[in-house]
C-alpha positions in Angstrom: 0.0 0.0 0.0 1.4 3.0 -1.3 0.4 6.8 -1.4 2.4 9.0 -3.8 2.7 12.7 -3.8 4.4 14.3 -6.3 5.1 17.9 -7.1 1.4 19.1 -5.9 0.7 22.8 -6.0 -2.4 24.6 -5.0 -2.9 28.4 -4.7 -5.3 30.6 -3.5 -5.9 33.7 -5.6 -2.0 34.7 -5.4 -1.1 32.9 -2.2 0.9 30.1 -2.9 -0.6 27.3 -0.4 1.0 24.1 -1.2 4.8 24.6 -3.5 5.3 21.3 -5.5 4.8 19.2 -2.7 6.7 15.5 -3.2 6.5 12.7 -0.7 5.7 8.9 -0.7 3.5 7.7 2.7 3.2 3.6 3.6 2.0 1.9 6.0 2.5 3.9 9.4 1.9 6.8 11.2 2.7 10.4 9.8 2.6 13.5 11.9 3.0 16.5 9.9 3.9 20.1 11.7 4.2 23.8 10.6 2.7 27.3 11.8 -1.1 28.5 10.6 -0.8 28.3 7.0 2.0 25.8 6.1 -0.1 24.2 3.7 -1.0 20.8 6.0 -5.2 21.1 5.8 -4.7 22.0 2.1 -2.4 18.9 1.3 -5.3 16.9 3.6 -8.4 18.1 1.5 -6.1 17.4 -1.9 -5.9 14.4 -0.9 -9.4 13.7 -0.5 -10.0 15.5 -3.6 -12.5 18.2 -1.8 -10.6 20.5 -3.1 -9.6 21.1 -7.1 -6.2 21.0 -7.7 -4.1 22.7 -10.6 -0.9 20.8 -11.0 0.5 17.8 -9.6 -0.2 13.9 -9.1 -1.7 11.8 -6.4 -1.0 8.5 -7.0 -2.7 5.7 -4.9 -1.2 2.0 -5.5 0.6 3.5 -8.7 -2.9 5.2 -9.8 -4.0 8.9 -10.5 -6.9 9.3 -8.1 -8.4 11.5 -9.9 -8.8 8.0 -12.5 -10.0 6.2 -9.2 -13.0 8.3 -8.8 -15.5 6.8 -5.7 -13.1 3.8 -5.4 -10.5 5.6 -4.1 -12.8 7.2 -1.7 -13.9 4.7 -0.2 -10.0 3.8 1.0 -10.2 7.3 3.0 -11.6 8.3 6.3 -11.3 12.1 7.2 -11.7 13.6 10.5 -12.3 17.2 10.0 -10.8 19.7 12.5 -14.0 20.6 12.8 -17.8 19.3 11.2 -21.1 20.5 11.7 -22.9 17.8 13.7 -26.3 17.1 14.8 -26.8 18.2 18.0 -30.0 16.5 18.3 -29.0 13.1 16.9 -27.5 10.7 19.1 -24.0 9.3 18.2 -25.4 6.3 16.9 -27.7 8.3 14.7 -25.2 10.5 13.6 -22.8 7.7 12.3 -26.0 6.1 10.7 -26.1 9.1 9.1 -22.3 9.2 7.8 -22.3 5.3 6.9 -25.1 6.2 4.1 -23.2 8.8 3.3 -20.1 6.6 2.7 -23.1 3.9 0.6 -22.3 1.4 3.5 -24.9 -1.3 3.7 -27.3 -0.9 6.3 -26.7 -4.5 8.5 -23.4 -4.0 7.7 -23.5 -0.2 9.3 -24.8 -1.4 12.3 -22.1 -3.9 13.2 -19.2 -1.2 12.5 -20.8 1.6 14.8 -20.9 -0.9 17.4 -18.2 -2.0 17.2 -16.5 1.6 16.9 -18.2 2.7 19.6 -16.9 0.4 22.0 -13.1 1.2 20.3 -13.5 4.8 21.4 -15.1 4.1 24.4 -18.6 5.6 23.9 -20.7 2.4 24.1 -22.6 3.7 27.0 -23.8 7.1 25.6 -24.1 5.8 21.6 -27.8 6.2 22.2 -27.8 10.0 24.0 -27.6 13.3 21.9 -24.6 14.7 20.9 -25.6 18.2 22.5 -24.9 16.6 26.0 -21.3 15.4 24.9 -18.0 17.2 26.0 -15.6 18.5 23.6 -13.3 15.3 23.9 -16.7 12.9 23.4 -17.8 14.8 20.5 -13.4 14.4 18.8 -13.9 10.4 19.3 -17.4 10.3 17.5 -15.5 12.1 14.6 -13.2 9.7 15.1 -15.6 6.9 14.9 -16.8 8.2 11.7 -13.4 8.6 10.2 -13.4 5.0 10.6 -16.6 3.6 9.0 -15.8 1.6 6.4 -12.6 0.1 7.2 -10.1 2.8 5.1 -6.9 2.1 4.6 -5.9 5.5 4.7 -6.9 7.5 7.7 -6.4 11.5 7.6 -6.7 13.4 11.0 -6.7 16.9 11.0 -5.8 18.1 14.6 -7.4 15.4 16.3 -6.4 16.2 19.9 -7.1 20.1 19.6 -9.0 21.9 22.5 -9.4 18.8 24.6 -8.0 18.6 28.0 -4.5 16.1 28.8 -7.0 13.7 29.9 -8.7 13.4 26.5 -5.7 13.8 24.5 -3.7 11.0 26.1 -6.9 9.0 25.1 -7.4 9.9 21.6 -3.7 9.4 20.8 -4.3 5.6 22.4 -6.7 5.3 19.9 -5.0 6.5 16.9 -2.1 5.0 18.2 -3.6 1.3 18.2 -5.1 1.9 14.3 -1.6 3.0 12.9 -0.4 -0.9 12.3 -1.9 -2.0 8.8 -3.0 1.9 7.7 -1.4 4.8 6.8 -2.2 7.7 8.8 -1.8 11.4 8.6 -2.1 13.8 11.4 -1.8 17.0 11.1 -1.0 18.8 14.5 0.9 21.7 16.4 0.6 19.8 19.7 4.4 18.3 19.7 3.6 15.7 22.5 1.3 14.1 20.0 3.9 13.4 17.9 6.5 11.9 20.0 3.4 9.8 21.5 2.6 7.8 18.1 4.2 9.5 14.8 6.5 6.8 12.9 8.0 9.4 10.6 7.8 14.0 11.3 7.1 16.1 8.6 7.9 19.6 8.9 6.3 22.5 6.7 6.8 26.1 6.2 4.9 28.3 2.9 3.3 24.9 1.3 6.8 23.0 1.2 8.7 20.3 3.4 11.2 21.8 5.1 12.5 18.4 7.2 11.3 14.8 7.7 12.3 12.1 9.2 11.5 9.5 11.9 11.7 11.6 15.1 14.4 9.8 16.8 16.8 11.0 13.3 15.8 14.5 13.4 16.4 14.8 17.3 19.5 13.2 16.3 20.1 15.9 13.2 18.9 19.3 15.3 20.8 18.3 18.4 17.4 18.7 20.2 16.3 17.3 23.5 12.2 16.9 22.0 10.6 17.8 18.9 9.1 21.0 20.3 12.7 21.9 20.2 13.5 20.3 16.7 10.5 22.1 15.2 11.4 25.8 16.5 15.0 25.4 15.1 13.3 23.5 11.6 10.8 26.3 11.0 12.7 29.0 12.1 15.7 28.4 10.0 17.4 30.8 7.5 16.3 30.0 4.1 
């Protein structure tokens, strides 16, 4: 299982977001870092082809997705930074909801919320409404829905922000326990998630990679105690 990235641009009016972007994920865990604007959400909707894109390939398995069409979609599960959910629909209702969405057969719906339920931990409360869930309840029900239909490829898009230490230790459990036969993207700015699950760091600045590496090589390569350290010297580098 292969995803291929190779020299993907994206701009908006003249603001360049994403600068020939070329990288090759596996099977693993990814986190990629960089300030407000680095280009990470735009390289995550590219990738689920949300967005149109002017130049560049995505390969999948040695395929163009844009050739793949709904097969290739059906390998992906997003988690949004943030999505509008129903506040009166419970969380079972809710990933009823997203399964049709994602064309997943009814019986066969009902066996994966179950079951992803209990793997986040929310077994007990699938049947209350989402309006009387805490911030942390409401990241592993996006979570959840990330993971309907077994992808392949999971894409998280600050999956720990605004929840307490608490929460956070036990959403990176989670993702941490998925990473094995997928590959999985994270974007983040919350360094302690990466040295908690990320396989290989990915450091961008202005829509390019400035660094990557697994964590314990760029440590190694910045002289740095932690990544929070690695990361201010990466991004804060001379050009």
């Amino acid at each position: 299982m292969e995803l291929h990235i190779e020299n993907l641009s994206k701009n908006y009016g003249e603001k360049l977001a994403l600068d020939k972007f070329t990288y090759t994920f596996k099977e693993g865990t990814y986190a990629i870092l960089g300030p407000n604007g680095a280009g990470k959400s735009t390289l995550m909707h590219l990738i689920t082809d949300n967005i149109s894109r002017p130049s560049g390939q995505i390969l999948y398995d040695g395929k163009d997705i844009l050739h793949l069409g709904r097969s290739f979609r059906k390998v992906i599960g997003f988690m949004p930074q943030s999505q509008g959910m129903y506040d009166q629909m419970s969380a079972k209702g809710f990933l009823s909801y997203m399964a049709e969405i994602k064309s997943i057969p009814k019986k066969e719906a009902r066996v994966q919320i179950n079951e992803l339920l209990s793997v986040v931990n929310l077994s007990d409360v699938g049947h209350k409404k989402l309006s009387s869930f805490s911030g942390g309840m409401r990241q592993r029900v996006l979570l959840a829905q990330a993971l309907l239909g077994k992808p392949d490829i999971l894409m998280l898009d600050e999956p720990t922000a605004g929840l307490d230490p608490e929460e956070r230790v036990r959403i990176r459990t989670y993702i941490g326990n998925l990473a094995a036969s997928k590959i999985v993207l994270i974007t983040t700015h919350i360094t302690s998630d990466v040295e908690s699950i990320a396989d290989y760091v990915i450091f961008m600045k202005n829509g390019r990679i400035k660094s990557s590496g697994k964590p314990e090589q760029i440590l190694k390569d910045t002289s740095s105690k932690n990544i929070e350290e690695a990361y201010l010297k990466i991004i804060h580098k001379e050009e």
